[in-house]
N, C-alpha and C positions, 0 to 999 in steps of 0.2 A: 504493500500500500504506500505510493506518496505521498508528500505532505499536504500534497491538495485535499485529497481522500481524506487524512487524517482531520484534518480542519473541520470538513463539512462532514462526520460523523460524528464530533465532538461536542456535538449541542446536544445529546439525549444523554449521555453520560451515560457510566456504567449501569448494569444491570443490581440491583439492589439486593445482595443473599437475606435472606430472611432464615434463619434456623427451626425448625420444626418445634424447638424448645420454646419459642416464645410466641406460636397460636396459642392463642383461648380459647378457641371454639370453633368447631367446626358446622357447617351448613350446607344442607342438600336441597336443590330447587332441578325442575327442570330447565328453565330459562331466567337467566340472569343479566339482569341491565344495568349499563357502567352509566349512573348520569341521568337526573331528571330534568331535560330543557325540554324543547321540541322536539326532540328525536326518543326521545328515553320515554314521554308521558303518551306519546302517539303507538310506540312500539308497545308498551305495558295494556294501552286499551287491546290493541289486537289480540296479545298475547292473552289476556285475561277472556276477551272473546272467545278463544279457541280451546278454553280450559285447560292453558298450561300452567303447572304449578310455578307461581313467578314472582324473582327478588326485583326490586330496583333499590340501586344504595348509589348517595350521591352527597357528595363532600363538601356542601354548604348544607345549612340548617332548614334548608327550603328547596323548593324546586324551582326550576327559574321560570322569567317570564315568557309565557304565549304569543309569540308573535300576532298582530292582526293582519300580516300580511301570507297571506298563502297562496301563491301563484299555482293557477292549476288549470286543464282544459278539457274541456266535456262534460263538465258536472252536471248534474241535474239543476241545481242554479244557474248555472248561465245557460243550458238550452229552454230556462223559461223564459230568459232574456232577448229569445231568438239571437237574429244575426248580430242586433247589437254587443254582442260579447262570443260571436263566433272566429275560430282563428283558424288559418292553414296549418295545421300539424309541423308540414314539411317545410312551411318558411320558417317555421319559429324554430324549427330545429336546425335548420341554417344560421338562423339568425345566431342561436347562442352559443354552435359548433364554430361559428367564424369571429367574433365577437371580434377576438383579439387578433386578428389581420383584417377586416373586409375596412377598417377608416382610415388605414394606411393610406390607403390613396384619396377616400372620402376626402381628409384631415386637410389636404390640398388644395380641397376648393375655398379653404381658409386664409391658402398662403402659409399656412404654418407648416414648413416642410422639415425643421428639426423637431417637431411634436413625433416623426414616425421613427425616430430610433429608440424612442421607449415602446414603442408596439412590437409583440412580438410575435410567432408564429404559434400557430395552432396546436394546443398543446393539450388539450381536454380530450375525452373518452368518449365518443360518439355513442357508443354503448348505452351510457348511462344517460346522456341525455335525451334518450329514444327510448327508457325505460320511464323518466317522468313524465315526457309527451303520452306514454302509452297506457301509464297507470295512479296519474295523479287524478283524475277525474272519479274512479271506482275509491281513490284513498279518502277525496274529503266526503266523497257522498257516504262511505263509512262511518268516517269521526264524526259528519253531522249527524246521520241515524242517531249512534252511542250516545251521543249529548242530547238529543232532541227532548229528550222526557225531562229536563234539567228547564224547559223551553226556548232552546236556544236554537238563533237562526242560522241557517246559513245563505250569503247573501253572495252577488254577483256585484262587482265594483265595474261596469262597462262604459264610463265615461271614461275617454280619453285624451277629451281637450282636443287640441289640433289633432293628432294622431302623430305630431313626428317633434322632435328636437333638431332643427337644421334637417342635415342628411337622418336624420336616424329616427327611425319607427319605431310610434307605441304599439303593447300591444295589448288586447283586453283582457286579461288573464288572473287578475286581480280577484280572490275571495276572500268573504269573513267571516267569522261568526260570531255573530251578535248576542249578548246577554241582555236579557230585560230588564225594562228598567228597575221593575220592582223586585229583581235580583241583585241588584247591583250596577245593572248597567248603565245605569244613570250616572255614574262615576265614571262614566269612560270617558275618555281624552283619544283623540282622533290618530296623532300624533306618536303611536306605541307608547302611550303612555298605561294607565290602568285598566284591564276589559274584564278583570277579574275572572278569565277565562281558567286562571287558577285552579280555584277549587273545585270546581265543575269537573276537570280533567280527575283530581285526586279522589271526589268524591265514586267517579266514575270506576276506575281501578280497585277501588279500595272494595265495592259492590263487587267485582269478583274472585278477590280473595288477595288480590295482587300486595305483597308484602312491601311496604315503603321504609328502609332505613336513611336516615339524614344522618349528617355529619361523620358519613363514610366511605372515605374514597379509594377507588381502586389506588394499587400499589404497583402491582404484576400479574401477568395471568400465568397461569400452569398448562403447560402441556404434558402428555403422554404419547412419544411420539411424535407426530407430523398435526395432531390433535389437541386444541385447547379442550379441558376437561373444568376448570374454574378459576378461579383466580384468589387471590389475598390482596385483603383490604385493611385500611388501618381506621379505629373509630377514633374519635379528637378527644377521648383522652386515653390515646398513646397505645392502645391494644391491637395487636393484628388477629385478623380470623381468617379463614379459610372457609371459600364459598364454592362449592362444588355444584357445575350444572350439567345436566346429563344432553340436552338437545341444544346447547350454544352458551355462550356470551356477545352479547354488545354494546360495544364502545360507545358511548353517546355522549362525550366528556366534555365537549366544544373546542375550540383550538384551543390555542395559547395567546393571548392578545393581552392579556395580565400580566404577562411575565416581559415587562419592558426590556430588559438585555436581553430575551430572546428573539424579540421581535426586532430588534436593532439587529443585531446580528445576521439575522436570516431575511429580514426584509428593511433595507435600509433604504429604496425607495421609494416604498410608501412611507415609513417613518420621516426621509426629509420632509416631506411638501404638509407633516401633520401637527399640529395644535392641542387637540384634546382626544383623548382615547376612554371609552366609552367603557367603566369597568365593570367586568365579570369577574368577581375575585378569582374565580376558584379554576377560569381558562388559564391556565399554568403550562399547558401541553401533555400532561397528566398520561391519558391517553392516546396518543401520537407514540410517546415512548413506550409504554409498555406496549404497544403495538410493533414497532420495529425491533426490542425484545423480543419477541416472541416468532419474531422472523420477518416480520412486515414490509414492505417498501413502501418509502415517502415519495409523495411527488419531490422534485428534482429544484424545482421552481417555485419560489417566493408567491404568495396571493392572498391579499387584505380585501376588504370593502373598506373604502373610506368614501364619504360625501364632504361636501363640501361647504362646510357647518362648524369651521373649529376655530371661532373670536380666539382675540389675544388685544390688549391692549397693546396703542401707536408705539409704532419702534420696536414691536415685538417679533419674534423668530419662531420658523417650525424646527423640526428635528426634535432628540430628544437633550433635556427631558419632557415629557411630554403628558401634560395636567390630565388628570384621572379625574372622571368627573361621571355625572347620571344624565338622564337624555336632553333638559334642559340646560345643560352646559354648554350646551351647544347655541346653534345661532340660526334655526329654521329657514326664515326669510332671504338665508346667504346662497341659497340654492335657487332664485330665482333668478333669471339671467338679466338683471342689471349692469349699468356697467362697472368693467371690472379695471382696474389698472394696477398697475408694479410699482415699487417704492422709489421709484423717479417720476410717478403721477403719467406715466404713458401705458394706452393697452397692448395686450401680447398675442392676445387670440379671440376665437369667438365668444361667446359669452351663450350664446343660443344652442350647448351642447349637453349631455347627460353630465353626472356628477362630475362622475372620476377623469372624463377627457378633459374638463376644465382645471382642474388640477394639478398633471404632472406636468405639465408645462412651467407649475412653479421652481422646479428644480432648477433650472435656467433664471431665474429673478432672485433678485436681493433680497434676502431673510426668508425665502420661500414662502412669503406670502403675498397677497394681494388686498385691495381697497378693496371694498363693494359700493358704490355712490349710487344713491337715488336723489330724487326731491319731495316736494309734496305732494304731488299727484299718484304718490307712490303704490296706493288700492287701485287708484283706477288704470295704472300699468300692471298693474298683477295679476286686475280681471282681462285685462287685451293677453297678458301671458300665458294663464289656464295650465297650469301645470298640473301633473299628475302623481299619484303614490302620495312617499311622506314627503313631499315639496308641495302639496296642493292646500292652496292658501284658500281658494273659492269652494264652496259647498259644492257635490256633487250633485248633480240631478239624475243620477240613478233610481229605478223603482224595483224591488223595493228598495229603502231609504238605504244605505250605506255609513253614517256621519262621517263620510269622509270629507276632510275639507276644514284648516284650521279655522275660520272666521279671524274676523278682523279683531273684535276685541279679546279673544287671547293673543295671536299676536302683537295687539299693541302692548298689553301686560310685557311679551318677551323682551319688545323692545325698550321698556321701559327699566325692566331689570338690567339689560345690556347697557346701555345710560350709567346707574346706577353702580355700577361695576367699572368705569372707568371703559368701556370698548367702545361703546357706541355714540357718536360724536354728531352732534348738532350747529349751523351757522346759516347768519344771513347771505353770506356768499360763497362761493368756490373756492375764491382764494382762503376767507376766513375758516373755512374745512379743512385747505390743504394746510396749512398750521396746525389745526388740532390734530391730523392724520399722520404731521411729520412727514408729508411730501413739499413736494417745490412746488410752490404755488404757482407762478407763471407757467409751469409745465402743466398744473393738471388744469390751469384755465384753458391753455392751448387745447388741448386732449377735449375736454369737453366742449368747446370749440368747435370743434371740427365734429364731434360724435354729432351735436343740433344740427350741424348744417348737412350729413350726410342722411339724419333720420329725417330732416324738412323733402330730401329728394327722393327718400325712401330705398335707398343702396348704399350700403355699408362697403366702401371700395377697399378699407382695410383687411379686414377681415370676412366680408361675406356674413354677415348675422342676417339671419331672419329679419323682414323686414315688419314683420307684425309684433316682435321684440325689439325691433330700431326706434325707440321713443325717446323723445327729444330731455334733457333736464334744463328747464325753463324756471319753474315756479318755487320760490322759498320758501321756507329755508331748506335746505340742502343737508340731508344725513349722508354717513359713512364709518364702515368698520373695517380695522383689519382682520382677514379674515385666510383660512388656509383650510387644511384635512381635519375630519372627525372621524375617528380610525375605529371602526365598530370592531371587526372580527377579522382574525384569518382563515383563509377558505383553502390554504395548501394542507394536504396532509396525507392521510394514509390512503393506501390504493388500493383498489376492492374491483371485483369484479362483477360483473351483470347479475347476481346474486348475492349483493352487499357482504361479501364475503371477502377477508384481507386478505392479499395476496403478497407473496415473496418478491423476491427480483426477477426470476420465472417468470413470470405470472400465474403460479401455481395458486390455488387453494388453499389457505392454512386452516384445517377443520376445523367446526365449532367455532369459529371468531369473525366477527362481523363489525361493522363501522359504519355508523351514518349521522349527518350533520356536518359540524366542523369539523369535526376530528376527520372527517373521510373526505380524500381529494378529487380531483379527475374531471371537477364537472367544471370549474371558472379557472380561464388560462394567463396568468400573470397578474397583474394589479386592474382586472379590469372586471367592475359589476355589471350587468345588464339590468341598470336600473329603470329603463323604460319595459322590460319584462317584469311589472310590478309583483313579487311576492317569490320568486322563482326559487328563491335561495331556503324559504319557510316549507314550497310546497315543495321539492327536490328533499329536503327534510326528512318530510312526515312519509311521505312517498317511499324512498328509501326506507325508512323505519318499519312499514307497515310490512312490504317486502320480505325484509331481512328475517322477519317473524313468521309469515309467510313459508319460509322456505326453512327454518329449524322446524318448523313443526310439517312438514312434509307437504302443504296445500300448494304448493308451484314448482 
């Protein structure tokens, strides 16, 4: 092995011996789940369906939260929606097989022709994304049944605003499920914030028979053989046990995005252009290692979700370290495509593209981040913008209802805390902003300048923006923040094959051992989300999940 080798095997670190002397206790289950997020609490309903005898043990005190976003196609919610939330199978499985080469040349009609050496070639698993085209529709019309007696909905999100970002197409793929109100759901926040989709899940599990330990995290798994047969786990205070499952284990642990010197290490291009990193304590990489322990192979290549959401107060820098925070740490409103410019008050690219392409272009700009400047017309450019997912500012007109869609008075709350915090900067002019922003004033008058007079003709000859996003800033006062990456997750990890099952460097089988969620790779190739495939990364998930359960108990 060379030192290169050496390098990039040296992030999981050694294998941990555990002496048989210091289990306490040993545990027999048929099916056992590493991790209660999305993939652990969807796998446990299956499995609990199927009348498997079944652990889930997971290293916080909780289980994490439900996504409300689940990308999925053919449900029986959206074919009540008809076409309105109808999709080509086979364009969207292009669409997310090519993700990470087809704007290589797109990125062009920008003019931004050093944007294409962070794009890289096609590196994702055709496989698996032809497995969630083909069975996420059957996974949520499932998990809606399971829950339905709880009264919960399952909705079809098929507003998609324009349908494109510049070059790049929405698609309607977006579901949810709804809790009522007089369950709770009256506390929901649009925004991933509370849907209390929670307890409904554990309530649902627990109904049959499904065993829940908290504040116990996998360790290692055991094999016999070419065979995982269970694993050791350690409880928080300080006891290891020994969990024996006769039809699998799976990994459901999430990445490692917690574990800041690993994510610098392994992914120092998303970490330059990021701000605030969204924490999951207990994403550590937990499971990724005990997974390449036990034989596994990692994807090869670095892959985060970041949006473009991560304030920093004037004069502030991305990279790490890099501020741990909860979902409103973030800065919502930075994902609308106003304009944007670099810390000499001049713009770099379009502004009219999905999250992640607006962002690595910062790596090239000073402190890697960017202004965002609007004026006061600022609602009524955000209803001309119509954005879609968790960037959608304007209420959906979906039926049934969705509540998707911040409104303006939570938003103005955000921006008020943002104020409040020293990021988000208020003036009667451009120049008197680019002071507060610590840009060159004369430059960002120039810049804005010229952005009124090219949205008055409505062609953007810089850059090509949208010209329905080409709106003029005219009316005071004039806001702006600095603004860069909010580094949600990493999506690189263990590699599985068409039967969520980890696989070697071979591409062999390692029996009994399965991965889905973050902890499992193959589906998003480099630092790039498909965040106009609203949910994809939740429904890829549960999908994967439901599968993986699926196939230990012999039904696929």
């Amino acid at each position: 092995m060379n030192k290169t080798e050496k390098s990039y095997n040296s992030w999981h670190g050694p294998e941990p011996e555990i002496p048989l002397s210091v289990i306490s206790e040993t545990i027999e289950t048929e099916i056992l789940i590493c991790g209660a997020g999305n993939a652990g609490m969807a796998a446990a309903i299956v499995a609990g369906n199927k009348g498997a005898k079944t652990i889930v043990i997971e290293k916080d005190k909780k289980m994490g939260l439900i996504k409300p976003y689940m990308g999925a196609i053919d449900t029986k919610a959206q074919k009540a929606a008809g076409n309105k939330a109808s999709v080509d199978k086979e364009e969207i499985i292009k669409e997310l097989v090519n993700y990470s080469t087809k704007y290589t040349d797109e990125l062009k009609i920008y003019g931004d022709y050093k944007r294409s050496k962070y794009l890289g070639t096609n590196k994702v698993d055709e496989k698996l994304v032809r497995l969630w085209a083909d069975e996420s529709g059957a996974t949520f019309d499932f998990i809606a049944e399971e829950l339905s007696e709880y009264g919960i909905k399952h909705v079809a999100e098929y507003n998609i605003g324009h349908g494109h970002h510049g070059p790049f197409k929405a698609f309607p793929i977006h579901t949810k499920l709804l809790v009522p109100f007089h369950k709770g759901g009256i506390f929901a926040v649009s925004h991933g914030g509370v849907y209390v989709l929670e307890k409904f899940f554990i309530k649902k599990v627990k109904s049959y028979g499904v065993k829940l330990m908290f504040n116990t995290g996998l360790v290692k798994v055991i094999k016999e053989g070419n065979r995982v047969v269970g694993v050791i786990a350690r409880k928080s205070n300080g006891k290891y046990i020994r969990i024996n499952a006769s039809k699998g284990v799976l990994i459901a642990t999430g990445g490692y995005a917690a574990n800041e010197k690993l994510i610098a290490k392994r992914n120092p291009e998303a970490v330059s252009v990021s701000t605030v990193r969204y924490e999951q304590k207990c994403n550590r990489g937990d499971g990724i290692r005990a997974g390449v322990w036990a034989g596994g192979e990692k994807d090869d290549y670095p892959s985060a979700m970041v949006f473009d959401r991560g304030p920093v107060k004037p004069g502030g820098k991305a990279d790490v370290p890099i501020k741990a925070g909860a979902t409103f740490d973030s800065f919502f409103m930075a994902s609308q495509p106003f304009m944007k410019v670099n810390m000499n008050g001049k713009r770099f690219t379009s502004e009219s593209v999905p999250y992640d392409i607006v962002l690595y272009p910062l790596q090239d700009q000073k402190n890697g981040v960017s202004c965002i400047i609007w004026d006061a017309n600022y609602w009524k450019h955000i209803k001309s913008f119509d954005t879609i997912g968790c960037s959608r500012m304007i209420k959906s007109n979906s039926r049934p209802k969705t509540l998707e869609g911040m409104g303006f008075l939570p938003n103005y709350i955000l921006m008020t805390l943002m104020r409040m915090k020293g990021m988000l900067k208020k003036s009667g002019t451009i120049e008197g902003l680019a002071k507060k922003l610590k840009l060159p004033p004369e430059e960002l008058k120039a810049t804005v300048d010229r952005y009124n007079e090219m949205a008055r003709i409505g062609a953007d000859r810089d850059f090509g923006k949208d010209p329905d996003t080409l709106l003029p800033l005219t009316k005071p006062p004039f806001y702006g923040i600095t603004n860069a990456g909010w580094f949600l997750t990493t999506m690189d990890g263990l590699r599985i094959n068409a039967n969520i099952q980890v696989v070697d460097k071979n591409g062999n089988a390692i029996e009994g051992l399965y991965a889905a969620g973050d902890v499992a790779g193959g589906f998003f190739g480099d630092n790039l989300y498909p965040e106009l495939c609203v949910g994809v990364a939740v429904g890829k998930t549960m999908t994967f999940a439901r599968h993986a359960i699926l196939h230990m108990t012999g039904n696929v």
